[in-house]
RODO-2510 file (C-alpha; in nm, 4 decimals, decimal comma):
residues 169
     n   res          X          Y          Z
     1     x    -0,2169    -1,7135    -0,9852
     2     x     0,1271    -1,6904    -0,8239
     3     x     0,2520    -1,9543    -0,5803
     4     x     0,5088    -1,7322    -0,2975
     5     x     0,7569    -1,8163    -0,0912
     6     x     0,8344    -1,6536     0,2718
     7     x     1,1755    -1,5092     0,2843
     8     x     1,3815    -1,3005     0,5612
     9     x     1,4014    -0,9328     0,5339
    10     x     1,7576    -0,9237     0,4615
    11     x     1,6998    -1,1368     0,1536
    12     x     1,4954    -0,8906    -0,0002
    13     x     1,6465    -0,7114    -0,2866
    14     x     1,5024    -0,4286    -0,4185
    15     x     1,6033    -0,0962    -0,5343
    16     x     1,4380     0,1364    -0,2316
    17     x     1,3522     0,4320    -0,4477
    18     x     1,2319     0,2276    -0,7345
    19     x     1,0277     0,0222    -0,5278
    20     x     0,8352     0,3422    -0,4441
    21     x     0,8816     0,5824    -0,7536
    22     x     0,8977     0,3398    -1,0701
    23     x     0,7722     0,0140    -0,9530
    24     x     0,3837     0,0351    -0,8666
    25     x     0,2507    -0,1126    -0,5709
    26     x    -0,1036    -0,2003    -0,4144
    27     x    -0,1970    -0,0752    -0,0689
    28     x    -0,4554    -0,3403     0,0095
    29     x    -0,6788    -0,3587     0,3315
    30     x    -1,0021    -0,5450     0,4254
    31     x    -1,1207    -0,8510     0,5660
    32     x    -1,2588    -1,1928     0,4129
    33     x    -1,5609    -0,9908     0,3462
    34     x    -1,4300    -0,7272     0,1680
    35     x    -1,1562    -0,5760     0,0490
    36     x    -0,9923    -0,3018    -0,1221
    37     x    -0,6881    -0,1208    -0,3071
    38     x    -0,5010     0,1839    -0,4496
    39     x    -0,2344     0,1787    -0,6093
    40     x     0,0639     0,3873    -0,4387
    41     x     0,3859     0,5926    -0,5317
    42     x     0,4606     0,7703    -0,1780
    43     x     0,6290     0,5383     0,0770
    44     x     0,9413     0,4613     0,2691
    45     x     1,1589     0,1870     0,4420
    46     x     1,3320     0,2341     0,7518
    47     x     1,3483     0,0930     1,1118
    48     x     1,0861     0,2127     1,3747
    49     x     1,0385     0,1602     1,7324
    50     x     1,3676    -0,1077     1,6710
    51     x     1,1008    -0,3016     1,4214
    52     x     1,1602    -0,3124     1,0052
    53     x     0,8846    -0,1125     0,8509
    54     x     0,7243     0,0472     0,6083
    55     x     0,5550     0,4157     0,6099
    56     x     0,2601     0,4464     0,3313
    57     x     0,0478     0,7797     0,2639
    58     x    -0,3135     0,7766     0,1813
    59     x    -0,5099     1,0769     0,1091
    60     x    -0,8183     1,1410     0,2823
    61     x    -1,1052     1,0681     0,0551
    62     x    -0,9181     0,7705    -0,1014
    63     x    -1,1593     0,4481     0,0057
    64     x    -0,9364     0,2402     0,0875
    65     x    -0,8505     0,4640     0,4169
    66     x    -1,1464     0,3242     0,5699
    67     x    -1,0676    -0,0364     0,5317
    68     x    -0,6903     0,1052     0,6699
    69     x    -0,8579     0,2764     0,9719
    70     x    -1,0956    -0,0349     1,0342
    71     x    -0,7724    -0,3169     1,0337
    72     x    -0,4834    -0,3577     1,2558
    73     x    -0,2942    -0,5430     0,9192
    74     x    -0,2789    -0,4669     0,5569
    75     x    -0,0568    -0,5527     0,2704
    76     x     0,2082    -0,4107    -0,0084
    77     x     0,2277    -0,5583    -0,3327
    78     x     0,4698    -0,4980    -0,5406
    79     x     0,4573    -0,5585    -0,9452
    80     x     0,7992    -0,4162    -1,0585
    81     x     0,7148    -0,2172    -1,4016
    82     x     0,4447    -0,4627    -1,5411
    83     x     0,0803    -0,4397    -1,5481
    84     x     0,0404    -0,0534    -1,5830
    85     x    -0,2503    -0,0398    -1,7353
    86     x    -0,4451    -0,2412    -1,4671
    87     x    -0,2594    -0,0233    -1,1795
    88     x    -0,3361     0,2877    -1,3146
    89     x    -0,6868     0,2060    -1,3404
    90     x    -0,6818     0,0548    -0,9802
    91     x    -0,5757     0,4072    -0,9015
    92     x    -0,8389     0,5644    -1,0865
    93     x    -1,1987     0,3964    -1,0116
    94     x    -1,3692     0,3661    -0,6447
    95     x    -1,3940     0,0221    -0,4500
    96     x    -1,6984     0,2444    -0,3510
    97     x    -1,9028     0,1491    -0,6999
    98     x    -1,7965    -0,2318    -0,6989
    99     x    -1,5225    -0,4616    -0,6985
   100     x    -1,2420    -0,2894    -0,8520
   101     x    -0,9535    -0,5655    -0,7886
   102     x    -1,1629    -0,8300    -1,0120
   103     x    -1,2988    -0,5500    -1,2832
   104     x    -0,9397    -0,4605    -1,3103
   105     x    -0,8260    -0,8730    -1,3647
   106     x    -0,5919    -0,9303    -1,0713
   107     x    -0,7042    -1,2078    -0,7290
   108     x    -0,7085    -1,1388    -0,3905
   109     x    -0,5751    -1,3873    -0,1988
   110     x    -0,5281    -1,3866     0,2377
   111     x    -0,1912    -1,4450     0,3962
   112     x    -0,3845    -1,5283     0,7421
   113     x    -0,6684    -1,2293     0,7710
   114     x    -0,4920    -1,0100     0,5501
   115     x    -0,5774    -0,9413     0,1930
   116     x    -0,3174    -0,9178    -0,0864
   117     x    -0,3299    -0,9297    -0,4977
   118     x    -0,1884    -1,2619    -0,5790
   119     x    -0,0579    -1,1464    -0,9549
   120     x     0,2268    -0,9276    -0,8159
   121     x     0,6047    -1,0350    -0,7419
   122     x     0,6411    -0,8991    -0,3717
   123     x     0,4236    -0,9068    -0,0797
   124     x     0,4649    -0,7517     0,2333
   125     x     0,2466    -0,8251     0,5370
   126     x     0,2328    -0,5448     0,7485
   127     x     0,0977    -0,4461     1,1021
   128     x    -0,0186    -0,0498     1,1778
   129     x     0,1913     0,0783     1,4423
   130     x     0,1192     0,4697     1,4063
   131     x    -0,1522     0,6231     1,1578
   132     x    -0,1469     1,0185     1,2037
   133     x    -0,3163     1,3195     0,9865
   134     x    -0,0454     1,5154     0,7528
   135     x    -0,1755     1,8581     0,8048
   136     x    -0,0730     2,1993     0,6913
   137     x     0,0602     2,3621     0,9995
   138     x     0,3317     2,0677     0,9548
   139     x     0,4637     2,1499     0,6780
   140     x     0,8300     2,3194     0,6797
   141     x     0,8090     2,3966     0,3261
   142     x     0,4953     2,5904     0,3159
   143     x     0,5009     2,5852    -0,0784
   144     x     0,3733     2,1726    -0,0662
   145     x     0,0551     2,2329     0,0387
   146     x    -0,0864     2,4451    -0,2626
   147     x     0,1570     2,2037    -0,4594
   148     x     0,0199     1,8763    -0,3414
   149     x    -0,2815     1,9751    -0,1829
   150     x    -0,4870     2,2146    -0,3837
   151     x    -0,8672     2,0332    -0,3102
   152     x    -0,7022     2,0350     0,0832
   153     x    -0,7141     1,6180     0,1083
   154     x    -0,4360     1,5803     0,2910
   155     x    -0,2924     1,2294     0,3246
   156     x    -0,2900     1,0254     0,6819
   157     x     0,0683     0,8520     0,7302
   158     x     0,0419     0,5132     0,8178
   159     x     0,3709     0,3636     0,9866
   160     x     0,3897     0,0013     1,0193
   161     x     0,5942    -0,3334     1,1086
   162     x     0,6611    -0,5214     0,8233
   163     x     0,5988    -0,9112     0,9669
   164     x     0,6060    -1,1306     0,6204
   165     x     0,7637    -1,1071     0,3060
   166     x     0,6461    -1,3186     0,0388
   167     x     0,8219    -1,3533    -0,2987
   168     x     0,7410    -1,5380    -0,6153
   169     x     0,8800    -1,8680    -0,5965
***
């Protein structure tokens, strides 16, 4: 299990793009009860509403939406390119059928009320400011939605405040 340290957001250093496109990270949402995860590749970092945040896309049918929809907080971990095999199968299987964060090795551990894998290098807490539907009659580039959406589940944006970031110490 990793031990983390708190750190300012201007002390983070990571590669924006690769955080998204070649590093994996775990969307993770729930409560002390229960919890759950997907692994992600669409995201963003920016300033909203003069806060530091984060925008993250989940598609429709994915379960973890529901713990998303049901909590005002969830987490980002970030593993940097280790442990593919475990993410991609995080991405794979359903929460739905069991407990997919211990089937696929990894801990959940609770910065306050809000669930994050323990095993990664970067964790940030974040709170939902805006969730809101991606739908088709959005889309300036009509070409995306056969491309990205063929079964039509469209992903929900989530935009939120980023209030913690934990590091590896």
């Amino acid at each position: 299990m990793m031990s983390f340290k708190e750190i300012k957001f201007e002390e983070l250093d990571i590669k924006l793009f690769d955080f998204w496109s070649k590093d994996w990270v775990l969307v993770t949402a729930g409560d002390k009860e229960k919890a759950n995860t997907l692994t992600a590749g669409w995201g963003g970092f920016g300033v909203f509403w003069g806060k530091n945040a984060v925008s993250v896309y989940i598609r429709s049918e994915r379960y973890t939406k529901e713990f998303m929809d049901k909590n005002e907080r969830f987490s980002i971990t970030s593993f940097g390119s280790g442990n593919r095999e475990q993410l991609a199968y995080l991405g794979k299987v359903s929460g739905r059928d069991g407990d997919k964060i211990k089937a696929a090795g990894f801990t959940t551990e609770f910065e306050g009320d809000v669930p994050y894998v323990c095993e990664g290098n970067i964790v940030l807490i974040c709170k939902k400011l805006v969730n809101a539907p991606l739908l088709p009659d959005t889309f300036l580039d009509k070409t995306n939605d056969e491309k990205f959406y063929p079964k039509k589940d469209y992903h929900t944006l989530y935009i939120a405040e980023i209030e913690k970031i934990l590091v590896v110490k």
